[in-house]
VEXDREN-2710 file (C-alpha; in Angstrom, 1 decimal):
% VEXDREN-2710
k/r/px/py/pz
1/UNK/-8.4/20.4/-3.7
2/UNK/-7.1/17.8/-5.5
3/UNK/-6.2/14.3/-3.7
4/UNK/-4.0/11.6/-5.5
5/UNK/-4.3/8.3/-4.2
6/UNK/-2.1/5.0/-4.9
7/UNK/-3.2/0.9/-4.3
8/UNK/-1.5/-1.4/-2.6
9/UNK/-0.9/-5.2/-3.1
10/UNK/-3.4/-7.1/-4.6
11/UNK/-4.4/-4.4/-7.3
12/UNK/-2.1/-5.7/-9.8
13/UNK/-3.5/-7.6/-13.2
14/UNK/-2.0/-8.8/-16.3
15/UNK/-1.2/-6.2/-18.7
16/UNK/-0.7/-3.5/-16.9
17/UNK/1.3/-0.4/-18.0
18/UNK/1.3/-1.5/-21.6
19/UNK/-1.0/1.1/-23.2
20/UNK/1.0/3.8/-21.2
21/UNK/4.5/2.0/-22.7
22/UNK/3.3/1.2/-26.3
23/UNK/2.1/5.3/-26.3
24/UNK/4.1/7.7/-24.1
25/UNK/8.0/7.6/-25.5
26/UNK/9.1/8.9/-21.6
27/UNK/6.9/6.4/-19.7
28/UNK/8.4/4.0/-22.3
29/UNK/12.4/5.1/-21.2
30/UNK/11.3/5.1/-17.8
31/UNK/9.8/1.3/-17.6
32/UNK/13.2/0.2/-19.5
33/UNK/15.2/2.2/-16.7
34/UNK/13.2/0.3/-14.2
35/UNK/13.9/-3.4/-15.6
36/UNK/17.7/-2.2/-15.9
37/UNK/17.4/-1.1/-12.1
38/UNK/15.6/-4.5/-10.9
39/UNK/17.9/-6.8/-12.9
40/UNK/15.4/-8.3/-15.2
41/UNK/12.3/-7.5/-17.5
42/UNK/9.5/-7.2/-15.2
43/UNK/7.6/-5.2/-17.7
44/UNK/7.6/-9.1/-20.2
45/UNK/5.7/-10.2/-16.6
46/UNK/3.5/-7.3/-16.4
47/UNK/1.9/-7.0/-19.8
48/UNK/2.2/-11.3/-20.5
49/UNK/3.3/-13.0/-17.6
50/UNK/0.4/-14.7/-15.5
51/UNK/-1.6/-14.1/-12.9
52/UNK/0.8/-16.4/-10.3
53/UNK/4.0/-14.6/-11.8
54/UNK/2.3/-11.2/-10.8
55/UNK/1.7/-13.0/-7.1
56/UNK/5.5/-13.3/-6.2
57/UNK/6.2/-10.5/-3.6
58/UNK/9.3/-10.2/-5.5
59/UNK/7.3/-8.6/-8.5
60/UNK/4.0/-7.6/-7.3
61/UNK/5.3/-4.7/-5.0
62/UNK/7.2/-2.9/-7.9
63/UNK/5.1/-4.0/-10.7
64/UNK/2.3/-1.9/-8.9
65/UNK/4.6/0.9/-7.8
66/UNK/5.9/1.6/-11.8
67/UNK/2.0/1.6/-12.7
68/UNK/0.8/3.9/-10.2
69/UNK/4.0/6.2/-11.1
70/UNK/4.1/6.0/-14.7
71/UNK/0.6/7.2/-14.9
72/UNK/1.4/10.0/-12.1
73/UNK/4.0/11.1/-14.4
74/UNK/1.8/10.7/-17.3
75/UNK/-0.6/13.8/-16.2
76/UNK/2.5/16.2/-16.6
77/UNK/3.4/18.8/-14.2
78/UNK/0.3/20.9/-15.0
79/UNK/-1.8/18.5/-12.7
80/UNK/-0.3/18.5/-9.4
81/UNK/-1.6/17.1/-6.6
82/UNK/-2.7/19.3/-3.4
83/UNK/-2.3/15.8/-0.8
84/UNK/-1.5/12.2/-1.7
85/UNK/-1.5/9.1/0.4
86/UNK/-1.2/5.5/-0.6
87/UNK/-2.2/2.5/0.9
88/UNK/0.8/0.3/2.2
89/UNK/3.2/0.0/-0.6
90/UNK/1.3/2.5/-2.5
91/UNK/2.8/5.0/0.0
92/UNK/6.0/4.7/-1.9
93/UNK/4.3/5.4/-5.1
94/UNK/2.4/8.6/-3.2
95/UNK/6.2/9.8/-2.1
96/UNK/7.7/9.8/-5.9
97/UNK/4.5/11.6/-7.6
98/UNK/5.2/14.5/-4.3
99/UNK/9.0/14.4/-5.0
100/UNK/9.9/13.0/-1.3
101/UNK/11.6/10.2/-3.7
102/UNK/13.0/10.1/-7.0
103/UNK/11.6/7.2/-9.0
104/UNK/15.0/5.1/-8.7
105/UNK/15.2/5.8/-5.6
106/UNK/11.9/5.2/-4.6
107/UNK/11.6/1.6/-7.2
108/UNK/15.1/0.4/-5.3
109/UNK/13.6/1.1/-1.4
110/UNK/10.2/-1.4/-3.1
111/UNK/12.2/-4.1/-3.9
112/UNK/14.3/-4.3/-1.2
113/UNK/10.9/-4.2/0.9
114/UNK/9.3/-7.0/-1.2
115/UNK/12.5/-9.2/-0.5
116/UNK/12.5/-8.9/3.4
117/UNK/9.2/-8.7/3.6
118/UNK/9.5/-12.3/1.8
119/UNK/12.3/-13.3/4.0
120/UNK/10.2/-12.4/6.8
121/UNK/7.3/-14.9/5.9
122/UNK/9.6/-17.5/5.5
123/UNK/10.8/-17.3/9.2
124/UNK/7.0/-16.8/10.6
125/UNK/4.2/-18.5/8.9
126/UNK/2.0/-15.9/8.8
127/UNK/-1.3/-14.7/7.6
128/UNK/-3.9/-11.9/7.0
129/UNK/-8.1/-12.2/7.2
130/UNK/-10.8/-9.4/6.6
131/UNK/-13.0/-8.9/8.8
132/UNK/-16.7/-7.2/7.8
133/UNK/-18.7/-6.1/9.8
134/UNK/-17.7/-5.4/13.0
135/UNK/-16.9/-1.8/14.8
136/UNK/-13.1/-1.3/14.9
137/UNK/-13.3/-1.2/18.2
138/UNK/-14.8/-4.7/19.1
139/UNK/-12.1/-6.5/16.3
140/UNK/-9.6/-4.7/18.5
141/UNK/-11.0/-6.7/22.0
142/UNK/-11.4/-9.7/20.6
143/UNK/-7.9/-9.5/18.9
144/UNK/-6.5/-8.8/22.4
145/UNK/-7.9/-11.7/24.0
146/UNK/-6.4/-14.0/21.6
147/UNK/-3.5/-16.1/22.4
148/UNK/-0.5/-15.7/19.8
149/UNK/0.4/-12.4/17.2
150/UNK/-2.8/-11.3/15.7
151/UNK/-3.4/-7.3/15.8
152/UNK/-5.9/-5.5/13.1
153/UNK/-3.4/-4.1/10.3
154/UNK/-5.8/-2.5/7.6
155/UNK/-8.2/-0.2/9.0
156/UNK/-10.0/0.0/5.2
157/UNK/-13.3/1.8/6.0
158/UNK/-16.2/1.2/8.2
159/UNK/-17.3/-2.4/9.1
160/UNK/-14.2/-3.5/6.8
161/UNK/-10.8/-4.3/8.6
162/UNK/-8.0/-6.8/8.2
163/UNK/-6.3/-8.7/10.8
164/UNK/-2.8/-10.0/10.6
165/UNK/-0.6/-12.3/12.5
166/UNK/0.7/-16.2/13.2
167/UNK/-1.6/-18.6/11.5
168/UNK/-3.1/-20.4/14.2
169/UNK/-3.8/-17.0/15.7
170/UNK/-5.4/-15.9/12.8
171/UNK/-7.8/-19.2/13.0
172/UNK/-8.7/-18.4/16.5
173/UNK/-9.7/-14.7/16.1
174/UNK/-11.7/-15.4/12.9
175/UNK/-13.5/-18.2/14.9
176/UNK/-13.9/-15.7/17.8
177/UNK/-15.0/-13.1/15.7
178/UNK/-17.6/-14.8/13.9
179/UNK/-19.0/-15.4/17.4
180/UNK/-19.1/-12.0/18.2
181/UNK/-21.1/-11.1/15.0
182/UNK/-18.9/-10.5/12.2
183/UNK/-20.8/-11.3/9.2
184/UNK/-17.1/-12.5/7.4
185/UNK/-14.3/-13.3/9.0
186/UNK/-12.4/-14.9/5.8
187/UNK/-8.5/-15.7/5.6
188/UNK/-6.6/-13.8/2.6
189/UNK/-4.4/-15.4/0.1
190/UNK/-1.8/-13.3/0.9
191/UNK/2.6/-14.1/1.5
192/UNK/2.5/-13.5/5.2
193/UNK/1.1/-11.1/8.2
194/UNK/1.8/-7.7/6.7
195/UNK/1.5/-4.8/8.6
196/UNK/1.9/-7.4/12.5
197/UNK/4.9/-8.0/14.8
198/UNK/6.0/-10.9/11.9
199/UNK/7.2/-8.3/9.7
200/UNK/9.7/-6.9/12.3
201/UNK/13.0/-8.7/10.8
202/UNK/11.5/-7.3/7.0
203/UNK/11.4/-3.4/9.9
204/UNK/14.8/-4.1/10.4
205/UNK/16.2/-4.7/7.0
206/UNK/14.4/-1.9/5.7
207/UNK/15.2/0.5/8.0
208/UNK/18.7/0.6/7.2
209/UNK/18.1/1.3/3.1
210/UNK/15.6/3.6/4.0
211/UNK/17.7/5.6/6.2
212/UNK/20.7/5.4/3.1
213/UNK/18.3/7.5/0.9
214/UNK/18.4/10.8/0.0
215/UNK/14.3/12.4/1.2
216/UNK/13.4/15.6/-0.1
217/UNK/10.8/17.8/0.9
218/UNK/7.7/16.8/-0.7
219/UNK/5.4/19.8/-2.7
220/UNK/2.3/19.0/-1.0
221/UNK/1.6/16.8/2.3
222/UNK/2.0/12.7/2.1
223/UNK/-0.7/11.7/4.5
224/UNK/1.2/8.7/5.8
225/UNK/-0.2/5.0/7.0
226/UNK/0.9/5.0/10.8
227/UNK/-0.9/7.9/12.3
228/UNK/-2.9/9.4/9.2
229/UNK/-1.6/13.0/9.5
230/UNK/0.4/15.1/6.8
231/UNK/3.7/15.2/6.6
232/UNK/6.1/17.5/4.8
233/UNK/9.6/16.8/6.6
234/UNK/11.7/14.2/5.4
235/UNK/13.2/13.0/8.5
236/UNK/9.5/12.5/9.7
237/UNK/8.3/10.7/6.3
238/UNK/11.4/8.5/6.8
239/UNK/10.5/7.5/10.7
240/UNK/7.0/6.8/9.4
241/UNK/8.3/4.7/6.5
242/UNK/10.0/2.4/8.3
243/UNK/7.6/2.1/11.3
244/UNK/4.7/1.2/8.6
245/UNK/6.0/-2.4/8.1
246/UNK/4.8/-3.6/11.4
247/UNK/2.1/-0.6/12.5
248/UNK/-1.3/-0.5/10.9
249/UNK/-2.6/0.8/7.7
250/UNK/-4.8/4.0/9.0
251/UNK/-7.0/4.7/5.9
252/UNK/-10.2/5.2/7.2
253/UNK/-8.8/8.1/9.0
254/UNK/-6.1/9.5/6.5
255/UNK/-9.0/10.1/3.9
256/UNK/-11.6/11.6/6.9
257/UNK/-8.2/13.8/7.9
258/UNK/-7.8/14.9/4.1
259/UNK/-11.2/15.8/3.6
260/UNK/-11.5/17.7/6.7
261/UNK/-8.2/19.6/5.3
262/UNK/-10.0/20.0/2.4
263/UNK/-9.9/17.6/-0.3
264/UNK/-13.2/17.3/-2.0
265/UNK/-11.5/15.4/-5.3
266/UNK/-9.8/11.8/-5.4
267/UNK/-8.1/10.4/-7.7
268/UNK/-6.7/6.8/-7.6
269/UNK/-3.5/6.1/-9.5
270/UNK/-2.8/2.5/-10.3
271/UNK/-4.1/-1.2/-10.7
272/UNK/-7.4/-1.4/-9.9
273/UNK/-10.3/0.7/-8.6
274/UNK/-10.4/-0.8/-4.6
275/UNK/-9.7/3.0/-3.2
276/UNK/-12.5/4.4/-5.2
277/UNK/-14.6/1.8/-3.4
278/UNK/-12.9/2.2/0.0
279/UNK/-12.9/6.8/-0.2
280/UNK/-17.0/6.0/-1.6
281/UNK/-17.4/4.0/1.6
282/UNK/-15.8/6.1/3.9
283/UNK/-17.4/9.8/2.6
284/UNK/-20.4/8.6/0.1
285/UNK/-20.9/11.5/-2.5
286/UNK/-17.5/12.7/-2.7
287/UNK/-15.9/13.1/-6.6
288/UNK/-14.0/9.9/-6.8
289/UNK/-12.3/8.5/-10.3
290/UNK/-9.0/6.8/-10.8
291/UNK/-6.8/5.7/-13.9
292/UNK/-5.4/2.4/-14.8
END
């Protein structure tokens, strides 16, 4: 069985999508429909912009989510997935390719998220670290004994986890968790605490578009971030969508769960190749590729 997989933020590079633009005459419609959709032509940023335009929330989130859909789309309807599951925003990306989400649908609900999801990190100076090293469970005691919003939001694979939260929260615990063993606790360069408590006003905003959108039933289970199970009703994909803003990325456990339900191929869709490393880490051995 057959799983598709899709990045999140941070995958993204200059350049991408053009080869599947300049060849493909649909992928080609469907990246012009996109800049009509967003209000400007985020594919000119995406094949030539530069490396800080592709930073801005604002045009990171979708930029990634067109990649990882277009090539999707790209293997035609002959190669359908049996399970997808993406990895924060790349959930979005996983919903389209199962046909929860149509792609304007799905490309509208992504920049609305990048913008409160903005918003939100302008009202809370926040932050995210990663953590190597340490079981789950000891980044989880140390995080509780910290004064301040700090929680771990990006269960990755084993002995690699990502804290998120308040700045000077985030200082303490990596201080803290250095003590206890870690071998790197190492702040990102990232917009804000993603996946924490600070995203709850980004929760909020979201949760109203998200409940505005027409959810279909998906032809094959969306493992989803929050509790790593499958999912096949749209009501339930749409409870987990919105709770994933300020709940954890479970990734470590949705690719063990699609494994154990049979999955013993993965494919990553999208900028990048940090899934191929994360499924290799979590199940060595297993058939791993991706496209980009």
């Amino acid at each position: 069985m057959t799983a598709y997989v899709f990045p999140g933020q941070g995958a993204q590079f200059v350049g991408m999508g053009k080869a599947q633009y300049d060849n493909n005459p649909e992928v080609h419609a469907l990246m012009e429909q996109a800049n009509d959709i967003l209000g400007f032509r985020i594919t000119d940023l995406m094949f030539n912009g530069t490396d800080e335009d592709l930073r801005q929330t604002a045009v990171t989130q979708p930029a990634i989510f067109i990649h990882s859909v277009v090539l999707a789309k790209s293997l035609g309807v002959e190669f359908q997935p049996d399970m997808v599951a993406g990895h924060s925003l790349g959930e979005f990306s996983a919903l389209v390719a199962a046909g929860a989400l149509s792609f304007e649908d799905g490309l509208r609900l992504v920049s609305a998220r990048a913008h409160a999801m903005q918003e939100a990190c302008e009202l809370n100076p926040s932050t995210m670290a990663a953590v190597l090293g340490l079981p789950d469970e000891k980044v989880e005691e140390v995080c509780k004994e910290i004064d301040g919003v700090v929680v771990c939001a990006n269960y990755n694979c084993p002995g690699q986890l990502v804290i998120s939260g308040e700045n000077a929260a985030i200082e303490k615990a990596c201080d803290a968790l250095k003590a206890a063993g870690a071998k790197r606790a190492l702040k990102l360069n990232v917009g804000g605490g993603f996946h924490s408590p600070c995203m709850e006003p980004a929760r909020e905003k979201l949760a109203k578009a998200i409940k505005e959108t027409p959810f279909h039933k998906p032809v094959c289970p969306v493992y989803q971030n929050v509790d790593a199970l499958p999912h096949t009703d749209p009501e339930e994909i749409k409870a987990n969508l919105i709770a994933q803003l300020t709940a954890p990325v479970r990734w470590t456990r949705s690719v063990e769960n699609m494994i154990k339900d049979g999955a013993d191929n993965f494919i990553e869709l999208g900028p990048g190749k940090v899934l191929q490393g994360l499924v290799t880490k979590i199940h060595p051995g297993i058939p791993v590729s991706g496209m980009q």
